[in-house]
C-alpha positions in Angstrom: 0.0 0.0 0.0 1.5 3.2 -0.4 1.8 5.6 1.9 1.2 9.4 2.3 2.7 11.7 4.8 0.5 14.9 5.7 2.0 17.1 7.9 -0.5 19.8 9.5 -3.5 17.5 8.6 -5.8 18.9 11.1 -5.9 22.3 8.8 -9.1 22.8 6.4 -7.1 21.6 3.5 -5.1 18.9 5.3 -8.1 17.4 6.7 -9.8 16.8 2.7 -6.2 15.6 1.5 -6.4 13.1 3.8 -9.6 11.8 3.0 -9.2 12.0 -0.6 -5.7 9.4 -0.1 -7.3 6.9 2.3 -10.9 6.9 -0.6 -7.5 6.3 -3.1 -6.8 3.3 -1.3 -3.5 4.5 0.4 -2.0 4.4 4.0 -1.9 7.9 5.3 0.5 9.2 8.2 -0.4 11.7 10.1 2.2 14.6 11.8 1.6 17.5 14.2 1.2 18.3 17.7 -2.9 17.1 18.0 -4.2 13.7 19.5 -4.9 12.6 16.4 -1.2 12.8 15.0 0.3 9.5 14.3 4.2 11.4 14.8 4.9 14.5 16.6 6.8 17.2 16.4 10.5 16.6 17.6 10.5 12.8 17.3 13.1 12.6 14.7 12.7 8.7 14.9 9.2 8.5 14.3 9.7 11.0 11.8 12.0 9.2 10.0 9.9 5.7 10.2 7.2 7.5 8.8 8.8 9.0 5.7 11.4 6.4 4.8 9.5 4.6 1.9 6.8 6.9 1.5 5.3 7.8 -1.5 4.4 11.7 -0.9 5.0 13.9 2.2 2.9 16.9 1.9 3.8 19.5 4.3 0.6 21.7 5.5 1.9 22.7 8.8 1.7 26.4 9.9 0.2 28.9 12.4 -3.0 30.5 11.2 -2.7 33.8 9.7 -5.6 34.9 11.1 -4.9 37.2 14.0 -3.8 40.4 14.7 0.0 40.7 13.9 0.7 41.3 17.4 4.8 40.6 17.7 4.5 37.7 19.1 1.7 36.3 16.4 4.3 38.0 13.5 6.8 35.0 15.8 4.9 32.0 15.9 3.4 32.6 12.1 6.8 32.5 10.8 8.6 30.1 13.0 5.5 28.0 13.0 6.7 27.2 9.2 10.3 27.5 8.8 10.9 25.4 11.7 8.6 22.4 10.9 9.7 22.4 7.3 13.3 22.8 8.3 12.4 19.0 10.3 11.1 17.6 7.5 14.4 18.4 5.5 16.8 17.3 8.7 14.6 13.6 8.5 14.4 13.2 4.9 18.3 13.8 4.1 18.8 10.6 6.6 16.5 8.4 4.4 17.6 4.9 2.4 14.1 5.8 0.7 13.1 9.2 0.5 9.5 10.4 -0.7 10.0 11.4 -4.5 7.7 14.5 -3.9 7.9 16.8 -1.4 4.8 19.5 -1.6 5.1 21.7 1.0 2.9 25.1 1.3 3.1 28.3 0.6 0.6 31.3 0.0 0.0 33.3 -2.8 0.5 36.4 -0.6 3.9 36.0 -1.9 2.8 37.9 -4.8 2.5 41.7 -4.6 -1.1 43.2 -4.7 -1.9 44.1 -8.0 -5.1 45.2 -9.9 -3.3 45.8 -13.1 -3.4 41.7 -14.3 -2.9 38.5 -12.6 0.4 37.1 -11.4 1.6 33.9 -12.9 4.4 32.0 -11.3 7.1 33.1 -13.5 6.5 36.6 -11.9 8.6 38.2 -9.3 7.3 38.2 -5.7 6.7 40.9 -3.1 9.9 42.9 -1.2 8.4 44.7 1.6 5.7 43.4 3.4 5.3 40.7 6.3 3.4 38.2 4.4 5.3 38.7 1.4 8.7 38.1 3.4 7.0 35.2 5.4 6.3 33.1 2.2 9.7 33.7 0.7 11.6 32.4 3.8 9.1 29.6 3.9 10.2 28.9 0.8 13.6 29.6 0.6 13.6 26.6 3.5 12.7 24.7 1.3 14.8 24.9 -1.3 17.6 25.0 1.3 16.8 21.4 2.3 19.4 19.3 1.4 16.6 16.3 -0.9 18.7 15.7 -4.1 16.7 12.7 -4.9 13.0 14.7 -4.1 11.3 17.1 -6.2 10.3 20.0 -4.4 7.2 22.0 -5.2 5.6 25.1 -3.5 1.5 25.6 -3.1 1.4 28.9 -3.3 -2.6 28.3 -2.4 -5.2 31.5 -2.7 -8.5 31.1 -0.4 -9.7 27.5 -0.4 -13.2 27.7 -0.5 -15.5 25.1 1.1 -18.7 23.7 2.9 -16.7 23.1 5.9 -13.9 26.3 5.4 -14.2 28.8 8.3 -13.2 31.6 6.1 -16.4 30.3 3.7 -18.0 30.7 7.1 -17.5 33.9 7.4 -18.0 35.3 4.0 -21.7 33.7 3.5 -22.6 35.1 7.0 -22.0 38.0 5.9 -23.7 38.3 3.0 -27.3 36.7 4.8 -26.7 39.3 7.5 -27.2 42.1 5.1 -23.0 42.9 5.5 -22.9 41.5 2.1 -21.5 44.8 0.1 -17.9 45.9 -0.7 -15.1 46.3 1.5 -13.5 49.9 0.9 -9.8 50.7 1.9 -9.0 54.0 2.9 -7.1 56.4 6.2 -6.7 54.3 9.0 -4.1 55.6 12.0 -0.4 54.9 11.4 0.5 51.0 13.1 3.1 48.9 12.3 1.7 45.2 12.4 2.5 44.9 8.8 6.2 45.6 8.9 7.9 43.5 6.9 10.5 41.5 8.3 13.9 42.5 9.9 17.1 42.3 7.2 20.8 40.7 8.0 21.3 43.9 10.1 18.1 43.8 11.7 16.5 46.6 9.8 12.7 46.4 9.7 11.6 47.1 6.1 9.1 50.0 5.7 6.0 49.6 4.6 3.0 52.2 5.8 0.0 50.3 6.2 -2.0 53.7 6.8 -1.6 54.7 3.3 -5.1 53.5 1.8 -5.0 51.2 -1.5 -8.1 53.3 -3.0 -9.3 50.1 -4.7 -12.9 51.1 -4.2 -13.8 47.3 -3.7 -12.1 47.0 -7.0 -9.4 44.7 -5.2 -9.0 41.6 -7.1 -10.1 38.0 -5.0 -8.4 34.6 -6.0 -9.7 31.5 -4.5 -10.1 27.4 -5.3 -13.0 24.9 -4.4 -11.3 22.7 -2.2 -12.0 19.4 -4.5 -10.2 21.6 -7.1 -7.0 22.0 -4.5 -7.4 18.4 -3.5 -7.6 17.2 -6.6 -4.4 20.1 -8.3 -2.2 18.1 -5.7 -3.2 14.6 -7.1 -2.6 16.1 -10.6 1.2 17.6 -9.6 1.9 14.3 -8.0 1.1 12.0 -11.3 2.8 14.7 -13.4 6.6 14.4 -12.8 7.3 17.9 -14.8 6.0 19.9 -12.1 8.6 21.3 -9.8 9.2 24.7 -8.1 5.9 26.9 -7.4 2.4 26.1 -8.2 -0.7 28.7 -8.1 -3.5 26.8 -6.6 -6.1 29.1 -8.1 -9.3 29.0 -9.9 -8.6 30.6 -13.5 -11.3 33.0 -12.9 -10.4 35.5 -10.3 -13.5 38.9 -9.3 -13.5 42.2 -8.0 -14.2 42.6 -4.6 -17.6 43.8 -5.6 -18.4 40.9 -7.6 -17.1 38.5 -5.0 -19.5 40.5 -2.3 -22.3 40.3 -5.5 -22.0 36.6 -5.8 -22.4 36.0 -2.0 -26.0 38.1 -2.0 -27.2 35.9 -4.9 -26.0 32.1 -3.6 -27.8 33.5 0.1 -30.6 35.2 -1.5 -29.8 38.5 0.0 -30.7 41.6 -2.0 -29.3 44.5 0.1 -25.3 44.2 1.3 -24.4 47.4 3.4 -20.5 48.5 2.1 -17.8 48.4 5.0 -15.5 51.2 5.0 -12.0 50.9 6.8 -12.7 52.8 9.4 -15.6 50.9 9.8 -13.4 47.4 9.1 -10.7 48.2 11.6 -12.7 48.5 15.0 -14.2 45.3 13.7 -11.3 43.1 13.2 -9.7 44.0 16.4 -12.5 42.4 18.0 -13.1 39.6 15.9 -8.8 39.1 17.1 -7.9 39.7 12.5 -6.3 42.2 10.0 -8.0 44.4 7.3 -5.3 43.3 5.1 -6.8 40.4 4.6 -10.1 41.3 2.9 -8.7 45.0 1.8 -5.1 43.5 0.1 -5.7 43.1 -3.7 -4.7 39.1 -4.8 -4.6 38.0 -8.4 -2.9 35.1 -9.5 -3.8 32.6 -12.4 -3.0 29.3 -12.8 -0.2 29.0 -15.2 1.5 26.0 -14.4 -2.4 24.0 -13.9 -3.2 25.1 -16.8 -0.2 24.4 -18.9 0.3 20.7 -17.6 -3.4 20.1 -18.7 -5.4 20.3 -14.9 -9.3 20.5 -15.3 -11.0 22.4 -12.9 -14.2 21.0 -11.7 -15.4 24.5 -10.7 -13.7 27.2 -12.7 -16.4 29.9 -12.2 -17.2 31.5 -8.8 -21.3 31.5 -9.1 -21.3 27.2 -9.7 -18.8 26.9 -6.9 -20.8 28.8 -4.5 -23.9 27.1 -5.4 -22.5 23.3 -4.8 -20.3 24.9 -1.5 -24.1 26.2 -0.4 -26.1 23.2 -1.3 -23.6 20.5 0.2 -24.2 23.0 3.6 -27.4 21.6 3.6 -28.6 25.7 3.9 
């Protein structure tokens, strides 16, 4: 039988990859810090046992990234996922029978925001932000891992959408609540929570998270169904071309407005009241978030998906809402 190693398997996404393997017929070994793990954290042994022979590790593991970017959150977010993929690299260089695929996440923050045209992966990434910085040292890890005999590849993964997805959650309760219209950066009071991290003399980079996009709602949303995402990884592993980053992104990306647009209509809602940043900022202190992450413009395509021949089952954002609505039972 062969096995799968997910790392972080108690996340949204790791939790469907999981399933998907064991319906394929495959052993799957579980590693993270839970009850349910099958290896922790620290047990090089285990660790070891589990990957030696294996037929895909899949790396998921990391803090989530929403919360306030307190310093100590800005900590644990990035240590949370250099340092676990940094033990994965330290176990697999010791193996007689390395995993021949090592897909480890990433984000698609990595990108600058743009509302001028979709970023593909050939395209350079951010410089000055946190989460920019965050998913270039995540992956720079993993390039640094010393796995000649593994192909590496990077899910630089946009919001996975799904009937079970807390951040699908969110958005639809929005929408029935009558919160359902744009979210509209503008002047918000000077903080520095989105500092980008310090350089090799300990230099934060600037970056002046006061100074408002002005998108109007015109910020661009990327996202992927979750059997898409789940079903992209199944596609990278049988295609043995794919190395280096992958966009895991539905090919149709939307305005903020039409994302907000396309809530109202799945929920039935006809009136969605817009929510200004100075409205937005009160709000997401207490809800324990960032603006940034429903005010930052992200637009990526799917280049390498596309070119390697994936099929998405739900390309368009209307059909994907619909089935993520209907299998809520709602």
């Amino acid at each position: 039988m062969e096995r799968a190693v997910i790392a972080g398997a108690s996340g949204f996404m790791g939790r469907h990859l999981a399933a998907a393997y064991r319906e394929a017929g495959r052993e799957v070994v579980l590693i993270g810090r839970g009850s349910g793990s099958d290896v922790r954290w620290g047990d090089a042994d285990g660790l070891r046992r589990a990957l030696d022979g294996a037929s895909v590790l899949a790396n998921l593991a990391g803090r989530t990234v929403d919360c306030r970017y307190a310093e100590s959150n800005r900590r644990e977010i990035l240590d949370s996922r250099i340092d676990t993929t940094r033990e994965l690299g330290r176990a697999i260089v010791a193996l007689d029978a390395p995993p021949p695929l090592w897909l480890n996440a990433s984000t698609a923050t990595i990108y600058p925001a743009t509302t001028a045209g979709a970023h593909t992966e050939a395209d350079a990434t951010g410089r000055f932000g946190f989460s920019e910085q965050v998913a270039q040292a995540w992956e720079a890890e993993l390039a640094a891992a010393p796995a000649p005999a593994t192909s590496k590849v990077a899910l630089r993964t946009t919001i996975a959408l799904g009937p079970d997805s807390d951040a699908t959650t969110a958005l639809l309760g929005l929408a029935r609540f009558g919160l359902g219209g744009p979210q509209i950066d503008g002047w918000w009071f000077p903080h520095d929570r989105f500092r980008g991290l310090s350089d090799s003399r300990g230099t934060p980079f600037a970056k002046d998270p006061s100074r408002p996009r002005t998108s109007g709602g015109r910020q661009m949303f990327s996202w992927i169904h979750i059997d898409d995402a789940v079903a992209a990884i199944r596609h990278i592993e049988a295609t043995e071309s794919i190395s280096g980053p992958v966009n895991l992104a539905a090919p149709e990306a939307v305005t903020n407005v039409e994302l907000m647009r396309a809530l109202r209509r799945t929920v039935g809602a006809r009136v969605g009241l817009p929510a200004f940043r100075w409205m937005l900022e009160p709000a997401m202190r207490v809800l324990g978030t960032e603006s940034e992450l429903v005010l930052k413009s992200r637009w990526v395509a799917p280049g390498v998906l596309e070119e390697t021949g994936f099929a998405f089952a739900h390309p368009r954002l209307d059909e994907a809402l619909a089935d993520i609505w209907e299998r809520r039972g709602a």
